[in-house]
C-alpha positions as CSV (number, residue, x, y, z in Angstrom):
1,X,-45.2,220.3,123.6
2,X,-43.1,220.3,120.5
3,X,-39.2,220.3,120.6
4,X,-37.2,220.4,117.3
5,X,-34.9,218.8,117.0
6,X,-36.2,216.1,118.8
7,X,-34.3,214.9,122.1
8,X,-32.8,211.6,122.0
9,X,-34.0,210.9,125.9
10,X,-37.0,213.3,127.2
11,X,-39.5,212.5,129.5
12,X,-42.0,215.1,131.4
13,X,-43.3,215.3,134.6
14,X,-46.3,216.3,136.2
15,X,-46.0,220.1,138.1
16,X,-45.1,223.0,136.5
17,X,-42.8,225.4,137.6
18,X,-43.4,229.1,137.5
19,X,-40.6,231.9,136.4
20,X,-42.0,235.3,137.7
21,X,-40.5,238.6,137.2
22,X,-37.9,239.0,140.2
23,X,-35.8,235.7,140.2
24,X,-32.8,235.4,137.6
25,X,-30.6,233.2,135.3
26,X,-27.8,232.7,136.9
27,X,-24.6,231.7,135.2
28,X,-22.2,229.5,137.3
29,X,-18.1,229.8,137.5
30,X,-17.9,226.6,135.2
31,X,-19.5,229.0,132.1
32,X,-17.2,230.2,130.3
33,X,-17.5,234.4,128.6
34,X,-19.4,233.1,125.3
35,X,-21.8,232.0,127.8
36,X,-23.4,235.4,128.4
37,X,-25.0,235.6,125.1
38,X,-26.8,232.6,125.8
39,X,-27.9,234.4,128.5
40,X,-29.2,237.0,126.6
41,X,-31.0,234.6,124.2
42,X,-32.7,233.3,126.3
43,X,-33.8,236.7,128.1
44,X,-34.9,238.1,125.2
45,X,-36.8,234.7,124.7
46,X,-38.7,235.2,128.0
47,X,-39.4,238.6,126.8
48,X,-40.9,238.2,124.1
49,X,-43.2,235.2,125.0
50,X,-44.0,236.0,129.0
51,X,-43.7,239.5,128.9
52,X,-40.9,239.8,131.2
53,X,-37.1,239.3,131.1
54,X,-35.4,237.4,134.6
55,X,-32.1,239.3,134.9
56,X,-28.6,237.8,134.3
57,X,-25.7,237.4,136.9
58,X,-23.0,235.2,137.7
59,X,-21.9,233.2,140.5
60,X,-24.3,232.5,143.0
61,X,-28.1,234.1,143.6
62,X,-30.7,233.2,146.5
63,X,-32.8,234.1,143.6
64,X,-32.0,231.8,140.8
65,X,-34.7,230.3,139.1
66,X,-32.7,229.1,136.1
67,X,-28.7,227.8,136.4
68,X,-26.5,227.7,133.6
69,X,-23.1,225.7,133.7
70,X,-20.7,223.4,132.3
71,X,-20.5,219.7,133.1
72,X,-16.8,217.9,132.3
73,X,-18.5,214.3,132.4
74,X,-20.7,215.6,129.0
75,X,-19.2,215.7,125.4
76,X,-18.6,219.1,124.1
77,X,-22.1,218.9,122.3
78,X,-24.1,217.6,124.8
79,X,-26.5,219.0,127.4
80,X,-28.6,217.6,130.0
81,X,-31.8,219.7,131.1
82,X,-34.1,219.6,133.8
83,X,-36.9,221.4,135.0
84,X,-38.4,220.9,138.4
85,X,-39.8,222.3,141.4
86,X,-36.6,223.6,142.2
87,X,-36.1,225.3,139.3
88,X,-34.4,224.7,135.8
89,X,-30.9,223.8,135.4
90,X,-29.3,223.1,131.9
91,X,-25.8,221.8,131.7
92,X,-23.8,221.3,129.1
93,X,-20.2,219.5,127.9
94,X,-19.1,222.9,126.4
95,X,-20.3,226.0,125.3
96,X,-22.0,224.0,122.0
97,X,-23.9,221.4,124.4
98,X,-24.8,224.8,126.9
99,X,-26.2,226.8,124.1
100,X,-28.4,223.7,122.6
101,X,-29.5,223.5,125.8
102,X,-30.6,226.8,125.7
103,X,-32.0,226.9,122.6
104,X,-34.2,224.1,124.0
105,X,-35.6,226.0,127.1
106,X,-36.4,228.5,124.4
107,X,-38.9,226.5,122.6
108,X,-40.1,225.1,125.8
109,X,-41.0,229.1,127.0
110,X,-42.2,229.9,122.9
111,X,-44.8,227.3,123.6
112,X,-45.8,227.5,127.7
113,X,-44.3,231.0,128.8
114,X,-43.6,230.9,131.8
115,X,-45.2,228.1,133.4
116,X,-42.8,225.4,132.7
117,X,-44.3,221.7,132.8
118,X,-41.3,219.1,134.5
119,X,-39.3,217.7,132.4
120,X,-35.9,215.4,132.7
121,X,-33.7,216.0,128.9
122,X,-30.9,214.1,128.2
123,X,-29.7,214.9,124.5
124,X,-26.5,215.1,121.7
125,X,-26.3,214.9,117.9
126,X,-26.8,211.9,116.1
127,X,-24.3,213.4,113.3
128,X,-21.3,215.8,113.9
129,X,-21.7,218.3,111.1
130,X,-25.2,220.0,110.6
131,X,-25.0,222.5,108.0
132,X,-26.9,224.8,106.0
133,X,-25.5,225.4,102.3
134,X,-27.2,228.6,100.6
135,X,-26.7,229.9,97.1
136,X,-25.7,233.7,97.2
137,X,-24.7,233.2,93.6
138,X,-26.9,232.5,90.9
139,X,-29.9,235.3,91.4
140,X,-29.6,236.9,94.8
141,X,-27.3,237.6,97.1
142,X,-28.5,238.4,100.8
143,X,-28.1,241.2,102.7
144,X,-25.8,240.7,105.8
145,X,-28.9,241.2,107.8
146,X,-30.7,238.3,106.1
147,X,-27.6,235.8,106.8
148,X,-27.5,236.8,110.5
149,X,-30.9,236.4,111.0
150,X,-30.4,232.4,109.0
151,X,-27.5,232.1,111.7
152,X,-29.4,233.1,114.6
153,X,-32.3,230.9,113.0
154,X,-29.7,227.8,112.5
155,X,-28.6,227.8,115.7
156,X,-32.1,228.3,117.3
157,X,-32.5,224.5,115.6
158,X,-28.5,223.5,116.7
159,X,-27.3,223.6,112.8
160,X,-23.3,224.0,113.5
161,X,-22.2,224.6,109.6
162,X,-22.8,228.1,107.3
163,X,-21.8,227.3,103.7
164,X,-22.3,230.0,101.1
165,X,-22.0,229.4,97.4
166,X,-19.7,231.5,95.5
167,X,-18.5,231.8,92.0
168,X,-18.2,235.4,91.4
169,X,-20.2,237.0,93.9
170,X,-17.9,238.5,96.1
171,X,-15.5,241.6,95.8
172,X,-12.3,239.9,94.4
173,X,-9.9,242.3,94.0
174,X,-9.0,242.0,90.5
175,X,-11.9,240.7,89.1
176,X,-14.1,244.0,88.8
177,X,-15.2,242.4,84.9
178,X,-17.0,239.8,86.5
179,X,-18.7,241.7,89.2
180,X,-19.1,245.2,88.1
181,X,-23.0,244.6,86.7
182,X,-23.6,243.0,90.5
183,X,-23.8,243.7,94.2
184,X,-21.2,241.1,95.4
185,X,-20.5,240.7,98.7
186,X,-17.6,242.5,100.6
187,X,-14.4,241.0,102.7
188,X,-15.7,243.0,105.9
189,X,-19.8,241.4,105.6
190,X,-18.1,238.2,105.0
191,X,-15.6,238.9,108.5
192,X,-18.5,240.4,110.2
193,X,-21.1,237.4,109.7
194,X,-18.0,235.1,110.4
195,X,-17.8,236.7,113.6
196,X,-21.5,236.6,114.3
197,X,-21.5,232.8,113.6
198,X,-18.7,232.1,115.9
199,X,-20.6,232.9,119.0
200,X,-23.3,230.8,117.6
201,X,-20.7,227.7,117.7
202,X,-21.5,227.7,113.5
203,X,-18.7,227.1,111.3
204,X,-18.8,229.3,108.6
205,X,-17.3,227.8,105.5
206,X,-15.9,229.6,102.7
207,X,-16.7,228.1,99.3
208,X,-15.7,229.2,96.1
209,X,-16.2,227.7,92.4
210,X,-12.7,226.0,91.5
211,X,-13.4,224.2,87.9
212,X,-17.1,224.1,86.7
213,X,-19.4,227.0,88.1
214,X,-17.4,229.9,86.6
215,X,-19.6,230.5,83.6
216,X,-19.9,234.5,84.3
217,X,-15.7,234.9,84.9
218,X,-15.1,232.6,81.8
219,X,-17.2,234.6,80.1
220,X,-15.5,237.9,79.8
221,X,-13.1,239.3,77.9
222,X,-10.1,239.3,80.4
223,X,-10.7,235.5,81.6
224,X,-12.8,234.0,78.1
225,X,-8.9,232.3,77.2
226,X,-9.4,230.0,80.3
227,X,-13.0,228.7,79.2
228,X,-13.3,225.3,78.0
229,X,-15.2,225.9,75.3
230,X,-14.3,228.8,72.1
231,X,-15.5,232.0,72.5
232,X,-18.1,231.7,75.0
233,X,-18.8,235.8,75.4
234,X,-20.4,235.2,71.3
235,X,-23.5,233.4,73.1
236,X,-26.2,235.5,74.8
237,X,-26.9,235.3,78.6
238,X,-29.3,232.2,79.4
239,X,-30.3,230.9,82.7
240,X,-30.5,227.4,81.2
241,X,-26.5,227.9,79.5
242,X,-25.3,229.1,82.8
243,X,-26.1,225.7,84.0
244,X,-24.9,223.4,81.2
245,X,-21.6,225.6,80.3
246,X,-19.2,226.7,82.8
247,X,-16.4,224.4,82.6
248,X,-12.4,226.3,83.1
249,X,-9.3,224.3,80.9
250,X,-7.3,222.7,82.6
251,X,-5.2,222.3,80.3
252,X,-4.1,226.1,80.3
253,X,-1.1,226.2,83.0
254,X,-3.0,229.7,83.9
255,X,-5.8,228.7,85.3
256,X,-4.3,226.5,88.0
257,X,-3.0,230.0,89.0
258,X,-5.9,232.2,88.7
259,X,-7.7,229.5,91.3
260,X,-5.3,229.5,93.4
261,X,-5.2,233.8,93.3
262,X,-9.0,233.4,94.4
263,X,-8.7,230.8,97.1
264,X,-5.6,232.8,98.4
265,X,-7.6,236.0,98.6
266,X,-10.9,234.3,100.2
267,X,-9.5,231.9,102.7
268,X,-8.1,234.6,105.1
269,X,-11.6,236.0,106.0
270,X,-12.7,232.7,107.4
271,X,-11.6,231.2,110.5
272,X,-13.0,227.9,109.5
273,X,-11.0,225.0,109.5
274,X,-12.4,224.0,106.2
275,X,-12.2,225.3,102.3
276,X,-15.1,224.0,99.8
277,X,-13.5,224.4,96.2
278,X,-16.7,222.5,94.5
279,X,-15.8,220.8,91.6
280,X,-18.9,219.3,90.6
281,X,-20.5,219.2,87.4
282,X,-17.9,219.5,85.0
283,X,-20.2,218.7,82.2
284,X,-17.6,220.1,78.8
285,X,-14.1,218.7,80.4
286,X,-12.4,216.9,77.6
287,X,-15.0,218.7,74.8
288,X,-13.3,221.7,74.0
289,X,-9.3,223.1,74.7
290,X,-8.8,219.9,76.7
291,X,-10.0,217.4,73.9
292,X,-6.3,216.6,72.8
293,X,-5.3,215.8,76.5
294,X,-8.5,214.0,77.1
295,X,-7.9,211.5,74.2
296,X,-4.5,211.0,75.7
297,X,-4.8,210.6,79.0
298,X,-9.0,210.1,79.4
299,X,-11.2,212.6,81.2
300,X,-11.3,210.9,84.4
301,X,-7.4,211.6,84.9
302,X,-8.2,215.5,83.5
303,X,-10.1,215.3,86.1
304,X,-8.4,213.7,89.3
305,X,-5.1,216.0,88.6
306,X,-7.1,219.5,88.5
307,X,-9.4,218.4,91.8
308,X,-5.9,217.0,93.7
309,X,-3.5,219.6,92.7
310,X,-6.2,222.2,94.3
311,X,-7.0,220.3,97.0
312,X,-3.5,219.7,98.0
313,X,-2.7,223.2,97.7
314,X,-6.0,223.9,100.3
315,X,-3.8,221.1,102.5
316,X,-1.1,223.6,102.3
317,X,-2.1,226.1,103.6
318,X,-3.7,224.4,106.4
319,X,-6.9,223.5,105.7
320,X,-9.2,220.8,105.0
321,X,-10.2,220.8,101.7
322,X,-14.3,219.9,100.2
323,X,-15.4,219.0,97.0
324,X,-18.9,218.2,95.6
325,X,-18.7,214.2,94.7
326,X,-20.8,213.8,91.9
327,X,-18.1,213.7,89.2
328,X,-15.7,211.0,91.6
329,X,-18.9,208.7,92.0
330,X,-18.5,207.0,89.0
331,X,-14.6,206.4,90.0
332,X,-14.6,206.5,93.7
333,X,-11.4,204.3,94.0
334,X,-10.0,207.4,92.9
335,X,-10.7,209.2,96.6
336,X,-7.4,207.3,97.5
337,X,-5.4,209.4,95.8
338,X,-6.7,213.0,97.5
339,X,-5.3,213.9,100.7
340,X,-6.4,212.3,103.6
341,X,-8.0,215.7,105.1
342,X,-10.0,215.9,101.9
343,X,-14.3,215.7,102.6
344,X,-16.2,214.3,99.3
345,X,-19.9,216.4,99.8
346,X,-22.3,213.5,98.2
347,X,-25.2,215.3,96.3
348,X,-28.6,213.9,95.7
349,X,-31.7,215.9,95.3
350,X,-34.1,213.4,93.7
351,X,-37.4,212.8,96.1
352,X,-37.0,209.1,95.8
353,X,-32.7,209.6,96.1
354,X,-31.1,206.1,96.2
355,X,-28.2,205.3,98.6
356,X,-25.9,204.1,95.8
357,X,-23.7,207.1,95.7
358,X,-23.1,207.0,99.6
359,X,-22.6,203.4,99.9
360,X,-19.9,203.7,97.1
361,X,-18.3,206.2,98.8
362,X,-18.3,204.5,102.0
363,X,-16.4,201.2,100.1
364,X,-13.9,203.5,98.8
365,X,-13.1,204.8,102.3
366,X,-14.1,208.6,101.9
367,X,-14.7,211.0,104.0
368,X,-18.3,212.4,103.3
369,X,-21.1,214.6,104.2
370,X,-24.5,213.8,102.6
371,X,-26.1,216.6,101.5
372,X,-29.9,217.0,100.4
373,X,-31.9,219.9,99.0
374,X,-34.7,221.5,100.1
375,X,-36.5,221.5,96.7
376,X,-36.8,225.2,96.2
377,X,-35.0,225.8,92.9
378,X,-37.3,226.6,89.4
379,X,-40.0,227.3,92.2
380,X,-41.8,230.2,93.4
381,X,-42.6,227.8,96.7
382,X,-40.7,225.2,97.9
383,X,-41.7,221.6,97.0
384,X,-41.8,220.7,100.5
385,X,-43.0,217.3,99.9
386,X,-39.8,216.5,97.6
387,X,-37.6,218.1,100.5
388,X,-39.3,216.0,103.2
389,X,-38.6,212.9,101.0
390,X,-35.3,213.3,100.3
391,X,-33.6,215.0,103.1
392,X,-35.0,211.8,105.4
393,X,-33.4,209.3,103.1
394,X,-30.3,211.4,102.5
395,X,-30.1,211.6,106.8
396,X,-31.0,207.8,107.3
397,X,-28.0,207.0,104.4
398,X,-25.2,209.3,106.5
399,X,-26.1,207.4,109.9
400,X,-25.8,204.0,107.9
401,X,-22.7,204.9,106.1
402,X,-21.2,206.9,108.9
403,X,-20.8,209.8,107.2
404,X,-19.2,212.6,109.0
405,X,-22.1,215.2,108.5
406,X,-25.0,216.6,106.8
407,X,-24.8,219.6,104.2
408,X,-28.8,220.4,103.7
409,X,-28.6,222.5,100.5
410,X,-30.8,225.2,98.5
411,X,-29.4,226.5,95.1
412,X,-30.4,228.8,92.8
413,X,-31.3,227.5,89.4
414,X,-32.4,230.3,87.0
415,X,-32.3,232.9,89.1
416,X,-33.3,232.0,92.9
417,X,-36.5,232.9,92.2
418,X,-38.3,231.6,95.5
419,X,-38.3,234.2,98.4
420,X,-35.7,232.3,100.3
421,X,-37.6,232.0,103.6
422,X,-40.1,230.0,101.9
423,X,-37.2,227.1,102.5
424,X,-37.4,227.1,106.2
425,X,-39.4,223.8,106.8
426,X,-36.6,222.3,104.6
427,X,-33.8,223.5,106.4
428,X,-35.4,222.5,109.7
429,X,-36.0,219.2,108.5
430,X,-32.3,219.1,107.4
431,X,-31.7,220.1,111.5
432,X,-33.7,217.4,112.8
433,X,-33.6,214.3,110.7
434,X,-29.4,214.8,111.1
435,X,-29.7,215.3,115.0
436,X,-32.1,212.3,115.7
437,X,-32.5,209.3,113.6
438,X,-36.0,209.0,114.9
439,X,-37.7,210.6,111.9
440,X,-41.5,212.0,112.5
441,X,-43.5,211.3,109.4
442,X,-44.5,214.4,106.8
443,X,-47.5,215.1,108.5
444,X,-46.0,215.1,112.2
445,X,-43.1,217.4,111.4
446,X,-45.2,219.4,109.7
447,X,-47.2,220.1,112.7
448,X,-44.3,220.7,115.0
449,X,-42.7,223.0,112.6
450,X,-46.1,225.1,112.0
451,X,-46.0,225.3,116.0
452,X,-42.3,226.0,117.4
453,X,-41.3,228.4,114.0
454,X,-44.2,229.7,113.2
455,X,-46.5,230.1,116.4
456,X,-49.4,228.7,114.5
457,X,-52.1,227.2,117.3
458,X,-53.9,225.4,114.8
459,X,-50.5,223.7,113.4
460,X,-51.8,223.8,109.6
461,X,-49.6,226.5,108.3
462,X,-46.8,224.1,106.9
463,X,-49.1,221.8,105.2
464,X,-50.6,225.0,103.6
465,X,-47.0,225.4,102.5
466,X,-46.9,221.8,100.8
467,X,-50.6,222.5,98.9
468,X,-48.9,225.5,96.7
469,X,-46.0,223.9,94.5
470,X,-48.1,221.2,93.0
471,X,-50.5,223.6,91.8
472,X,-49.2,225.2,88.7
473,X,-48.7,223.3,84.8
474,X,-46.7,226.1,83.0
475,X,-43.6,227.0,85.1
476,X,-41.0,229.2,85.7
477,X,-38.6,227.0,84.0
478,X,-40.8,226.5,80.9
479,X,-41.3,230.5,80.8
480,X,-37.4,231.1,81.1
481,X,-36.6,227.6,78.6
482,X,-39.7,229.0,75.8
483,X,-37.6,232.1,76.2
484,X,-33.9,231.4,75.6
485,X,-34.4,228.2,73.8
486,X,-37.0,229.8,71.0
487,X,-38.9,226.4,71.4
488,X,-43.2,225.3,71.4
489,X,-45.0,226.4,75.0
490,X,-47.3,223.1,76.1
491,X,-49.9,222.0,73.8
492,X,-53.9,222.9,74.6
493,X,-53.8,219.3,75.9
494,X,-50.7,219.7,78.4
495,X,-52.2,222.9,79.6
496,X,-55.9,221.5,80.3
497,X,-55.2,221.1,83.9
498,X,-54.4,225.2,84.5
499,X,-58.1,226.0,85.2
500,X,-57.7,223.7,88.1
501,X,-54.8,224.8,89.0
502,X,-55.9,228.3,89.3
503,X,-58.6,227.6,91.4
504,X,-56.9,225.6,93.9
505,X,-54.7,228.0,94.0
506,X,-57.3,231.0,94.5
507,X,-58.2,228.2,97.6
508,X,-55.2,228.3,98.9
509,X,-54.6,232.1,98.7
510,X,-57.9,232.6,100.8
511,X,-56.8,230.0,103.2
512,X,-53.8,231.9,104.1
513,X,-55.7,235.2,104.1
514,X,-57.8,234.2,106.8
515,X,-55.1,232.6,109.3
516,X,-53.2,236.0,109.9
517,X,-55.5,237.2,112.7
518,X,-54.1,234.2,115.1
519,X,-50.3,234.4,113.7
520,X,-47.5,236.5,115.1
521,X,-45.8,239.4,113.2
522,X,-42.8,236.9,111.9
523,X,-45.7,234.6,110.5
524,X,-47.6,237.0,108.6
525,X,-44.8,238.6,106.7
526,X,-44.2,234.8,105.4
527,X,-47.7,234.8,104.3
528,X,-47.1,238.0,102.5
529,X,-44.4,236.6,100.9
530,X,-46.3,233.5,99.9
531,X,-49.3,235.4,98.8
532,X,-46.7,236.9,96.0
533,X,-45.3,233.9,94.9
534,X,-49.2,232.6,94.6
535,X,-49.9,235.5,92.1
536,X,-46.7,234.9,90.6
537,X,-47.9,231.4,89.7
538,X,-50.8,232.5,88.1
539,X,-49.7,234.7,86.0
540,X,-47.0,232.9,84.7
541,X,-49.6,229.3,84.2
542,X,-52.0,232.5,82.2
543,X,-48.9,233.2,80.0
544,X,-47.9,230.1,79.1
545,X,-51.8,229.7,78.1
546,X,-52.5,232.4,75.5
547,X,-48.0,231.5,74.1
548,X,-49.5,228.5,73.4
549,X,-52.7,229.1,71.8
550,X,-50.6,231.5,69.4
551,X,-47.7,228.8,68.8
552,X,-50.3,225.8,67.9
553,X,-53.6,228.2,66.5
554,X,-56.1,227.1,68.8
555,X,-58.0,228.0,71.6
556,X,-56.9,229.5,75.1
557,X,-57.2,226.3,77.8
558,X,-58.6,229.2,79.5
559,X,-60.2,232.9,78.8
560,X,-57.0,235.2,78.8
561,X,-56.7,238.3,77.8
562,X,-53.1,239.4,76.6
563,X,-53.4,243.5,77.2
564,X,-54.6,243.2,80.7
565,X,-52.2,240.0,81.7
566,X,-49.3,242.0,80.3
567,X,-50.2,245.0,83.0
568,X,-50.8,242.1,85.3
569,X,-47.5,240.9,85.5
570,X,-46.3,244.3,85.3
571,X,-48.0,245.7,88.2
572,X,-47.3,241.9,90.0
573,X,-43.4,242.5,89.6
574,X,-43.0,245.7,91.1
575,X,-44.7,243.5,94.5
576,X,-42.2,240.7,94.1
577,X,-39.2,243.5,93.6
578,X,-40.0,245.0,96.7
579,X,-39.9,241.3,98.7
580,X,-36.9,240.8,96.8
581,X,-35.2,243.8,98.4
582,X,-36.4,242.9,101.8
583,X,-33.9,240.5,102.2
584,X,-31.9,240.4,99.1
585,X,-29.1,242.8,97.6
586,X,-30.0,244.0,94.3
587,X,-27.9,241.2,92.7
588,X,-29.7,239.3,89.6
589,X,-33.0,240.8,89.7
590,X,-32.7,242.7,86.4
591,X,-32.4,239.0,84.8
592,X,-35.6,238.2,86.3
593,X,-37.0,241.3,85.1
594,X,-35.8,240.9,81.7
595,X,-37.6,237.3,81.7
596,X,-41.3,239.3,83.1
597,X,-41.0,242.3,81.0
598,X,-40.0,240.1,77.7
599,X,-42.9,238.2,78.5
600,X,-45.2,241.3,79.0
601,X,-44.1,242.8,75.5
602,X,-45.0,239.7,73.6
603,X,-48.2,238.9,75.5
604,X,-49.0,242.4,73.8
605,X,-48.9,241.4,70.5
606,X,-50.7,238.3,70.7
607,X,-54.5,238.2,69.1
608,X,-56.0,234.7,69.6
């Protein structure tokens, strides 16, 4: 039996104890109110995987069979959890340590039913903070039902920390310019899911854009003054110059103010304790309007001013402020000088990541979180390999630096193209690696994952997963970089490995095809999802074959026909637009659209 996170002290039994139809869960005078829904979870657990549902009371019952209650000698996070011939007891030090408890007897029942094997489970985090940070920004933004299903799913693996990552896509009053072409999210869905994460014990975490990130709002007419850089609404939208330009002047006394507007208007909705204002990747500061000041003063005091006079203003009004720390790393003396409530979120995303930022940080004396990425950006399929890598090392550095949690991250590079569900191993290994220092190897998680999440017997469905992202040459980022940057697709030579490609993933395609008929409902719709980003792949590697044997005069790597490809993608896109809508708002998919359909035009007019 598989339990993820792993328990830091389990050990099983022989017996197994049965849970009929008639007895009940019986919830004792130490639980608290929130401890009903935990309750219910775990009812509707039993349902689904025995058939049956054991009612819920309080108090006492001749016919318990499971007891629920709280334990004052346990930390607020911890639980203990046995099952035995008498029954099944889970207590916990407060409602958080009750509910991971309960989230445990749940993957005990998803895997057994109800014939329970004996088991003695002592268990607590190995790091405070466990969070979850998801782009809603930069291509889609989730429906509210999407991001309460990730909450219940985040909780189901005892994540404690929802961040979402904003720069103009929510309803700011006054900023209708920036989000009129969009579908931003509203102050109640943002209250609502609040709410909803609450009696998960998850922290939801407003973040919003506060210095680089604002390349939409610095980009129109009313706001374009307060861009670093001159007359930024003369270049065209590109998915590759909303990453490199986006940089506000802080030299302008204005936009001090217009931050502090947004933060003042976002901040209320939350009852986190916490306020990210980002800060990271300030890339033109000290290029443009602020060049004169720079020269003066230097960049790295540009810098430090903006980031403390914003997170001192956070201070004031009585939260904690969080800023990304890649800009700081290369002066982290300077964390001295930011209040003392102030988190530094240390970014690394490589596969190999080094621990030199954390242990830099650590010297200086911050406060951090380390926070890894689950490889899903420029992707139609997470590179699961690159997220196992790097999330373990980025884990194992916050233990050994005694960082203060774990942010496990998934942004949206040109567009969020990846159906974001596609990213669940990722996030799970983000959940586990930060709960227990014990780390399974790739192969091991991999199996436990494709068995607890995904209810696949034959526990091959994540390593499927791992086969599909190295299996293209021409990508998504080369399709949308050929596009905006007018540049020379791959040579014949650099492309000589698609034919391969395409087959393996043909093999890959038919392998998934034929594990439905043993996979539950929740399963299969992944594999849908999956079978579209395959497709995807293809037709984009097919593209980038027959652009390139126009560009260079030479022959296809491969047979392609340019009329019917062109259809191809056409007919592909109205597949992916309909995933897209299945859990996304209809946010930036025109951009996406505009990239295929471009594309499709041109693939028309080539004769090779």
């Amino acid at each position: 039996m598989y339990l993820l996170p792993e328990p830091q002290e389990v050990v099983f039994g022989e017996g197994i104890y049965t849970i009929t139809f008639d007895p009940k869960i019986v919830l004792d005078d130490t639980c608290s109110p929130d401890a009903f829904a935990y309750g219910k979870l775990l009812q509707e657990e039993f349902l689904v995987s025995a058939g049956y549902g054991p009612a819920l009371t309080r108090g006492m019952s001749k016919k318990a069979a499971i007891r629920l209650g709280i334990a004052s000698s346990l930390k607020e996070d911890e639980y203990r959890l046995e099952v035995s011939g008498e029954g099944v007891r889970i207590e916990g030090g407060g409602d958080a340590g009750l509910m991971y408890g309960v989230q445990t007897l749940r993957q005990m029942v998803r895997q057994a039913g109800a014939r329970l094997p004996f088991v003695r489970i002592h268990d607590f985090p190995e790091i405070k903070n466990r969070g979850f940070y998801h782009d809603v920004t930069r291509g889609r933004i989730p429906t509210l039902s999407f991001l309460k299903g990730l909450a219940d799913q985040m909780a189901f693996y005892k994540m404690n920390q929802l961040q979402l990552y904003i720069e103009h896509s929510f309803l700011f009053e006054d900023l209708s310019e920036v989000w009129r072409d969009d579908t931003p999210l509203t102050a109640q869905e943002i209250m609502e899911l609040d709410a909803y994460c609450r009696k998960l014990n998850i922290e939801l975490v407003p973040n919003v854009s506060c210095f680089g990130h604002l390349y939409k709002v610095l980009r129109t007419k009313s706001y374009e003054h307060l861009c670093e850089l001159p007359e930024p609404r003369k270049a065209p939208f590109g998915f590759y110059e909303r990453m490199a330009h986006h940089t506000i002047d802080v030299t302008n006394e204005e936009s001090l103010t217009f931050i502090k507007g947004l933060i003042e208007e976002f901040m209320p909705l939350f009852t986190s304790e916490h306020f990210n204002i980002g800060g990271d990747e300030t890339f033109d500061l000290g290029k443009g309007k602020s060049r004169q000041e720079a020269e003066r003063i230097g960049v790295k005091r540009l810098y430090m001013d903006f980031i403390k006079e914003i997170c001192e203003f956070v201070v004031e009004k009585g939260k904690k402020p969080m800023f990304w720390g890649d800009i700081i790393c290369d002066f982290p003396e300077c964390v001295k000088e930011l209040p003392k409530e102030t988190t530094c979120l240390n970014w690394g995303y490589e596969k190999y990541q080094s621990d030199e930022s954390a242990k830099k940080l650590a010297a200086a004396g911050a406060v951090q979180y380390c926070c890894p990425g689950v490889s899903g950006w420029n992707q139609m399929v997470n590179q699961l390999d690159v997220a196992y890598e790097n999330i373990k090392r980025m884990c194992t550095y916050a233990v050994q630096y005694g960082a203060v949690g774990v942010l496990t991250t998934d942004w949206g590079d040109y567009g969020h193209v990846n159906h974001p569900d596609l990213g669940i191993p990722g996030r799970i290994y983000g959940a586990a690696f930060a709960w227990n220092k014990n780390i399974p190897d790739f192969e091991e998680i991999n199996r436990r994952i494709s068995r607890v999440e995904f209810g696949d017997k034959s526990e091959t469905f994540v390593s499927l997963l791992t086969e599909i992202s190295g299996s293209w040459v021409f990508k998504w980022e080369d399709a949308v970089r050929y596009r905006e940057q007018k540049g020379k697709a791959f040579t014949r030579e650099e492309l000589a490995g698609t034919g391969k490609a395409l087959e393996e993933l043909e093999r890959i395609a038919d392998k998934l095809r034929g594990m439905t008929p043993e996979l539950p409902p929740r399963t299969n719709a992944l594999i849908h999802a999956c079978l579209v980003a395959v497709r995807g792949m293809e037709l984009i590697q097919k593209t980038g074959v027959l652009v390139s044997a126009r560009d260079y005069q030479t022959e296809p790597a491969i047979p392609v026909d340019g009329t019917l490809l062109a259809g191809e993608l056409e007919e592909w896109f109205m597949f992916y637009k309909e995933l897209w809508h299945s859990v996304s708002k209809e946010s930036e998919l025109y951009r996406i659209q505009d990239v295929i359909f471009w594309y499709a035009d041109l693939l028309r007019s080539i004769e090779v």
